[in-house]
C-alpha positions in Angstrom: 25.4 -28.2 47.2 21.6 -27.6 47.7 21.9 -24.3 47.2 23.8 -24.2 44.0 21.3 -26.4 42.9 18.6 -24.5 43.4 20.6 -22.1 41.5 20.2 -23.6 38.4 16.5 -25.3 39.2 14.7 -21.4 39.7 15.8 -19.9 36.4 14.2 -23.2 34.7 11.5 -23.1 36.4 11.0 -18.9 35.1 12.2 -19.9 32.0 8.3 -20.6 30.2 6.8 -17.5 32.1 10.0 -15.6 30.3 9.0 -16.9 26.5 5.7 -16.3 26.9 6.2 -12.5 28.2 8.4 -12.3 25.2 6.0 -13.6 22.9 3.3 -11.0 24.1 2.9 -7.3 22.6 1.3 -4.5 23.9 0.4 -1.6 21.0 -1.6 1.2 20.6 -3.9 2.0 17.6 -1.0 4.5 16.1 1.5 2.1 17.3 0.0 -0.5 15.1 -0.7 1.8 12.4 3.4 2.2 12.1 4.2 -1.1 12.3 1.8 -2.1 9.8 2.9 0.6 7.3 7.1 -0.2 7.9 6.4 -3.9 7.6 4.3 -4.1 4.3 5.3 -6.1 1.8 2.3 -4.5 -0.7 4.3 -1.1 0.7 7.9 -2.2 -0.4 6.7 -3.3 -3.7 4.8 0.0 -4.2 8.3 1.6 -3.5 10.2 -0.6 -5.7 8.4 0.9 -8.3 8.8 4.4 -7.6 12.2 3.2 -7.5 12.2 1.5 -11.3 10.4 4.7 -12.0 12.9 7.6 -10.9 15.3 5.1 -13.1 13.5 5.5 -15.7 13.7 8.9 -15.3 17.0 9.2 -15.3 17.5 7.2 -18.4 15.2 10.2 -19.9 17.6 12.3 -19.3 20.6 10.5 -20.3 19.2 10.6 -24.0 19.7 14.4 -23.9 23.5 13.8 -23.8 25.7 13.6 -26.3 26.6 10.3 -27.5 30.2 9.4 -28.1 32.0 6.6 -29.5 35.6 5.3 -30.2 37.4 2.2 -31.9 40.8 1.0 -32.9 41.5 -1.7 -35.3 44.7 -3.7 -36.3 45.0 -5.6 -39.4 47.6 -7.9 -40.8 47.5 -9.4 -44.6 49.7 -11.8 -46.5 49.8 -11.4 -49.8 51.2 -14.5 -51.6 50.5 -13.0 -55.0 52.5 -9.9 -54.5 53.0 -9.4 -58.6 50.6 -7.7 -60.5 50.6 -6.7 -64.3 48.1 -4.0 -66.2 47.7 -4.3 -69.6 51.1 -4.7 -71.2 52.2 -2.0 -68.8 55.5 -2.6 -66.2 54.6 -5.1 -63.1 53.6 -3.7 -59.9 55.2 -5.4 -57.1 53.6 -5.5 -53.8 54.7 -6.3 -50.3 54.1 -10.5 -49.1 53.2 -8.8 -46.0 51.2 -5.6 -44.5 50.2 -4.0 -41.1 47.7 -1.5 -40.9 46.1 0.4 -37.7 43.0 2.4 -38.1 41.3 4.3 -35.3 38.3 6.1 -35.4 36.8 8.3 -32.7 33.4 10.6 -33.3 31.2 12.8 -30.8 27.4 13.3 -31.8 25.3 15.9 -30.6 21.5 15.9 -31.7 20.4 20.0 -31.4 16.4 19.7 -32.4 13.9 17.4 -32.9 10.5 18.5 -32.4 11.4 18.9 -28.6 11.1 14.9 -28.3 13.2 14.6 -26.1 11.8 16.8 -23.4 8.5 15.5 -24.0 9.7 12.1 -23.1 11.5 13.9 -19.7 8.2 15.8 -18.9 6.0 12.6 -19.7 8.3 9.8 -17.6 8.4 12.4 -14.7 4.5 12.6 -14.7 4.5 8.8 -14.4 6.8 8.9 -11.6 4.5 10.8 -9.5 1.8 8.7 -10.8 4.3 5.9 -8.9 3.6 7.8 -5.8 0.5 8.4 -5.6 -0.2 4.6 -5.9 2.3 4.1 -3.2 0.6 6.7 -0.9 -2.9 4.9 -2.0 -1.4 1.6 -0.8 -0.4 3.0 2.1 -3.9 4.1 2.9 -5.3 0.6 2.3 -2.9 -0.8 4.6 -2.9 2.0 7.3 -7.1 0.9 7.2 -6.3 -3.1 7.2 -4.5 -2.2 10.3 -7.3 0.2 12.1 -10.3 -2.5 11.0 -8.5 -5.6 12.1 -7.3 -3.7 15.4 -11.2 -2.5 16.2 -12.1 -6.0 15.5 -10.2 -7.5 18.0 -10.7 -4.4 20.7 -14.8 -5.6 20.0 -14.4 -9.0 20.8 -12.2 -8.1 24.0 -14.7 -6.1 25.0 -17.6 -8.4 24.1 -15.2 -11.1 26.4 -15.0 -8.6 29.4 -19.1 -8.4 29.2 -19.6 -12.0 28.8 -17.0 -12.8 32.0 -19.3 -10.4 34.4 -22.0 -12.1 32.5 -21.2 -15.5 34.1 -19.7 -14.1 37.3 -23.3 -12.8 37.8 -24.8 -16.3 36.3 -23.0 -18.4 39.4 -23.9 -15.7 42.0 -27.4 -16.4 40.4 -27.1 -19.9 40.8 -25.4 -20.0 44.1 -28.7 -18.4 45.3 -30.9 -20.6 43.1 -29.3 -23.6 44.9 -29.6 -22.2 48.4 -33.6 -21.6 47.8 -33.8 -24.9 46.6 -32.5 -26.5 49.1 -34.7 -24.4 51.3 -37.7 -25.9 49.1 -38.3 -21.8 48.1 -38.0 -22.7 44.5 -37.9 -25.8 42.1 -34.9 -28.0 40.6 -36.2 -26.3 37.4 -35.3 -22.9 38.2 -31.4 -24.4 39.4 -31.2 -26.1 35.8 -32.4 -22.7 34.1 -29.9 -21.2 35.6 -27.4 -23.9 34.6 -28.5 -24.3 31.1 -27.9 -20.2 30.9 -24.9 -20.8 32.1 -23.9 -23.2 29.7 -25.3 -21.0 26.8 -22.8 -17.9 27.7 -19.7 -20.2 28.5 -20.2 -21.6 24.7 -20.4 -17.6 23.6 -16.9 -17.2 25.4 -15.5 -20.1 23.9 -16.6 -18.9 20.5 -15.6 -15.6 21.2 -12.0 -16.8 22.5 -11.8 -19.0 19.0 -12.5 -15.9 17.0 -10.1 -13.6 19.2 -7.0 -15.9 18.4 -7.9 -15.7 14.3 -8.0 -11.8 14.5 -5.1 -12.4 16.6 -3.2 -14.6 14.3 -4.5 -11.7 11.2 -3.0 -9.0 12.9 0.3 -10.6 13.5 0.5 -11.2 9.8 -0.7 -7.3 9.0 2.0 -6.2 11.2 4.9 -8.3 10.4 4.9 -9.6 14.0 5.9 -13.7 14.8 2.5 -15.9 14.2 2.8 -17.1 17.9 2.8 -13.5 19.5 -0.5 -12.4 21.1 -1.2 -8.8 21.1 -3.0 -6.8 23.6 -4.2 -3.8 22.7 -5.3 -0.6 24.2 -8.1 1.1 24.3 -8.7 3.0 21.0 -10.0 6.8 21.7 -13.4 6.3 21.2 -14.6 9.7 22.3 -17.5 10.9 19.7 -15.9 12.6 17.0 -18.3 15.9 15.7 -18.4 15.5 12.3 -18.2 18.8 10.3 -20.4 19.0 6.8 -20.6 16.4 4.3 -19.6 19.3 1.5 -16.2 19.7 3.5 -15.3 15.8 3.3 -16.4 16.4 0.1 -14.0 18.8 -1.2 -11.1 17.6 1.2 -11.6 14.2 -0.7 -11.4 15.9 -4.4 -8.1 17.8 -3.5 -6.8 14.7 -1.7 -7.7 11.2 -3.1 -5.1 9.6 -4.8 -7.6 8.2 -7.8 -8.2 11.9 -9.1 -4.6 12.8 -8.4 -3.6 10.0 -10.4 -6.4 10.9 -13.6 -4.8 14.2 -13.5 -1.8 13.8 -13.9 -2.4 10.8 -16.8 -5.0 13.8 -18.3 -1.1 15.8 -18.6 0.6 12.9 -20.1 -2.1 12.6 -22.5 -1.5 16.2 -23.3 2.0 15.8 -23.6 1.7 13.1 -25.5 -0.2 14.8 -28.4 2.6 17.2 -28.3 5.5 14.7 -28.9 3.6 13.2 -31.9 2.7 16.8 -33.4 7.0 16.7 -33.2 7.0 14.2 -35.6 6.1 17.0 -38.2 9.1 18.7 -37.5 12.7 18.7 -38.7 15.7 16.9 -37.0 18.8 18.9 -36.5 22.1 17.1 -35.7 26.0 18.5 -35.2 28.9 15.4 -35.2 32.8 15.1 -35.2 34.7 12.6 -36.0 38.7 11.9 -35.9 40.5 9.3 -38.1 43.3 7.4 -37.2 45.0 5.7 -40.3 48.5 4.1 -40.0 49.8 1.8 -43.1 53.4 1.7 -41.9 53.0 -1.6 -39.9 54.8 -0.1 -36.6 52.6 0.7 -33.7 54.0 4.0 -33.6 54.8 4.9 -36.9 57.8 6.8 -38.5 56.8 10.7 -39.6 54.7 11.7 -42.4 53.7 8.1 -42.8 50.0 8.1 -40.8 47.0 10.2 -41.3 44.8 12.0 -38.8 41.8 13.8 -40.5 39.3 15.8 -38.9 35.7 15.9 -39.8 33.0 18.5 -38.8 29.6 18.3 -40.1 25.8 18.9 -39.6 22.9 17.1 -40.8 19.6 18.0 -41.3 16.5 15.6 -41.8 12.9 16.1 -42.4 10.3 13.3 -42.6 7.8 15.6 -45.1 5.6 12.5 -45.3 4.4 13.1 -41.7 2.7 16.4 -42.0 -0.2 14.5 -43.8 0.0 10.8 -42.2 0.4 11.9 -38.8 -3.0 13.6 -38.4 -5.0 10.3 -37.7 -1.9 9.7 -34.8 -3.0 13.2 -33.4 -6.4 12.3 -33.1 -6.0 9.1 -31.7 -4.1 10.5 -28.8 -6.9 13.1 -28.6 -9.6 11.0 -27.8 -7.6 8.6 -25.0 -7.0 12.4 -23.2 -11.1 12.6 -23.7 -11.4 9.2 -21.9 -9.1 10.0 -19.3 -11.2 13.0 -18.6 -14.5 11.2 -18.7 -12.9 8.7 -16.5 -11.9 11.4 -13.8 -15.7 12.8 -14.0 -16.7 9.1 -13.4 -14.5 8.9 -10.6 -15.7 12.1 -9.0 -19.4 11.0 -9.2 -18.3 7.9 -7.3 -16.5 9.6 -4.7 -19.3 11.7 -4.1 -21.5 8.7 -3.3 -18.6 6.6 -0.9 -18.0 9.9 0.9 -21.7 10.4 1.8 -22.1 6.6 2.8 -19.7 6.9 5.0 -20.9 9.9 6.0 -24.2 8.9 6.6 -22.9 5.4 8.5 -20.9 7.7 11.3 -24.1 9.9 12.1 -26.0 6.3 12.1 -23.4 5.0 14.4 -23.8 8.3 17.1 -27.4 7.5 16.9 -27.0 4.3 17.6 -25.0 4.6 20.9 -27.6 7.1 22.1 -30.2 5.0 22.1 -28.1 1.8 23.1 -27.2 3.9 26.5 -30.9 4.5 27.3 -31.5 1.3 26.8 -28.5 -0.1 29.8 -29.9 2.5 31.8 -33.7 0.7 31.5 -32.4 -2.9 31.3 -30.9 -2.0 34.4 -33.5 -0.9 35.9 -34.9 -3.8 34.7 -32.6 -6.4 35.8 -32.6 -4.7 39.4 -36.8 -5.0 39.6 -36.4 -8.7 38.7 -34.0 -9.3 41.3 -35.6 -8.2 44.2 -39.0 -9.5 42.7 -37.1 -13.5 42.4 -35.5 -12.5 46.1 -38.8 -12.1 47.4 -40.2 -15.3 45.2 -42.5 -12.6 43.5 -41.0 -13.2 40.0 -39.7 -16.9 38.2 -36.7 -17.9 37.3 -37.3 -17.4 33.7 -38.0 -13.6 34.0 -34.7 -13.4 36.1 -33.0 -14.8 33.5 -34.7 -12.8 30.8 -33.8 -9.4 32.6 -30.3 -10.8 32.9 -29.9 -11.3 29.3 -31.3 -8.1 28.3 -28.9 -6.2 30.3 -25.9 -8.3 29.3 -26.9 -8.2 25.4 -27.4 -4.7 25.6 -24.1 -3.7 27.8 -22.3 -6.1 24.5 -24.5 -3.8 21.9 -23.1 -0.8 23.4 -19.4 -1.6 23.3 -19.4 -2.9 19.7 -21.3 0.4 18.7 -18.6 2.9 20.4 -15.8 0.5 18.6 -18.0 0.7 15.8 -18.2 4.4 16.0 -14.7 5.0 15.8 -14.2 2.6 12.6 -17.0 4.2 11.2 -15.1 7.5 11.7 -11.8 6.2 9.9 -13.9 4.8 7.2 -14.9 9.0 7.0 -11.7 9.6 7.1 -10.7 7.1 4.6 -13.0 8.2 2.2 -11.3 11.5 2.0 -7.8 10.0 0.9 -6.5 10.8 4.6 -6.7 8.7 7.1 -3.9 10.5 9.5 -5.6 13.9 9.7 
């Protein structure tokens, strides 16, 4: 009985440990990056419209077809007054009833007109690969939400791990502090500097810990991920990147970013607008068929010789001579948006050229940086070592201790928020170019 009851006691017991292990998530940088990218809502909107796009497309091209239409009509008259006199001349006697059935059927085929039609084709398909080059911008723009928010967290995890040797190092500190007091080495001043620094970085971690679980919270959202599921993350690869030449970001960014894609393409449907509205000056050229179905007999299927089934075949031709002098101020209109869409590009390109180098300029700042942020561990250590021997030997105060402490620790922080820095600093770069994924 006690068994079996322990039976059923252990799994409750696991059961918390169990939903909290499913509510963690370990990812990577790329793993993130995916998940971020398939669970986008900005992303399935932008392909929604590629979708309403490729339909519009194809609507286009079902303009190009022929058109085609059929209709069948029954109709039934009483004719109360069936008598009827002319002049002086013998009566004419009609039916007090009749049933007639007339069908129609006719097949229209439109041969020329100006080259409209592909003009439309070529311009919608332009647009559609406007469509997705948004999409791919979007994707960008998400792909970088992901990548900042991620480095953000990694910086305050790492800021937490410095701040947690921090105030292991403060109570060994203290620990000692207390023992020299009570060996009248030092005063109770010295034990409550050491407390009150302790209390300072234990208010840091707390504030750090409140800002970990928003980023937390932020990155759940990005990634479509459960609000309650706490992500731990891996170490991005934060080995120094060599940057190559600001001219070749330059140029990879003006064959790759989206925005000048995008003016490009609108530059040719500017161009192919101009060409559908010099159509306008051109003739229209149609072919048609039509069959006629006419039955006065009053039977559904009627008796021979007493239906008619003609036949028509014609062509029409149609000229609108009134455009070739009112659609001139049209033409120039249209000429002047593909001027602005040109100047706009140019504008673009001028901007480009000043993000790229920004960026550009912010990576080598950031490589500096870390430089000079090792040399300076490397003499707050030898710093912080100095001071401790010097308080060991009650050669140096409690307030220098604490001072050399604090330098190391600040700096050790300053150094793992520039190498995180580094590295978004290098997909900003990357960014910049209209490729994040290299």
């Amino acid at each position: 009985m006690i068994r079996n009851t322990l039976k059923l006691i252990l799994p409750t017991l696991m059961l918390p440990g169990l939903i909290y292990a499913q509510d963690v998530k370990k990812l990577s940088l790329p793993e993130a990056i995916a998940l971020g990218i398939s669970n986008s809502k900005n992303l399935k909107l932008s392909q929604s419209k590629i979708d309403e796009a490729v339909s519009r497309l194809a609507i286009v091209k079902d303009n190009a077809l022929p058109s085609a239409s059929a209709s069948f009509l029954y109709n039934h008259a009483e004719i109360p007054t069936n008598t009827l006199i002319i002049g002086g001349g013998n009566p004419i006697h009609l039916p007090k009833r009749a049933d007639a059935f007339v069908g129609t059927a006719a097949v229209q085929e439109l041969i020329y007109n100006g080259g409209k039609l592909k003009y439309a084709e070529e311009s919608t398909r332009l647009l559609t690969e406007v469509a997705k080059l948004d999409a791919d911008k979007n994707k960008e723009e998400v792909s970088y939400a992901v990548i900042n928010t991620y480095y953000a967290l990694y910086k305050l995890l790492q800021s937490k791990k410095v701040v947690a040797q921090n105030l292991d190092a403060i109570a060994s500190q203290l620990k000692q502090a207390q023992r020299f007091f009570d060996q009248g080495i030092v005063t109770k001043n010295d034990v409550l500097r050491f407390q009150l620094q302790q209390a300072n970085v234990s208010l840091t971690d707390m504030e750090i810990e409140n800002n970990r679980k928003i980023l937390n919270y932020n990155l759940d959202i990005l990634l479509g991920l459960s609000e309650a599921t706490t992500i731990e993350i891996s170490e991005p690869e934060n080995g120094l990147k060599v940057a190559g030449s600001l001219s070749s970001y330059i140029d990879l960014a003006m064959s790759n970013r989206q925005e000048l894609q995008q003016l490009e393409l609108q530059n040719k449907v500017a161009g192919v607008n101009i060409k559908s509205i010099k159509a306008n000056t051109l003739p229209t050229v149609g072919i048609g068929a039509n069959l006629y179905y006419i039955n006065p007999s009053g039977s559904f299927i009627p008796p021979s010789n007493q239906y008619l089934m003609p036949i028509t075949l014609g062509a029409n031709v149609s000229w609108n001579i009134g455009n070739l002098w009112t659609n001139k101020n049209k033409i120039s209109e249209a000429r002047i948006q593909q001027q602005n869409v040109v100047i706009q590009k140019d504008i673009w390109s001028d901007q480009l050229k000043t993000e790229i180098n920004k960026a550009y300029q912010d990576y080598q700042l950031s490589i500096n940086r870390i430089k000079i942020l090792e040399t300076s561990i490397a003499q707050a250590t030898e710093n912080d070592n100095l001071l401790a021997s010097k308080y060991k030997n009650n050669v140096a105060s409690a307030i220098d201790r604490i001072d050399a402490e604090t330098l190391l620790y600040q700096a050790k922080i300053n150094l793992e928020l520039a190498k995180a820095d580094a590295g978004l600093a290098y997909y900003a770069l990357l960014k910049s170019t209209g490729k994040i994924a290299n």
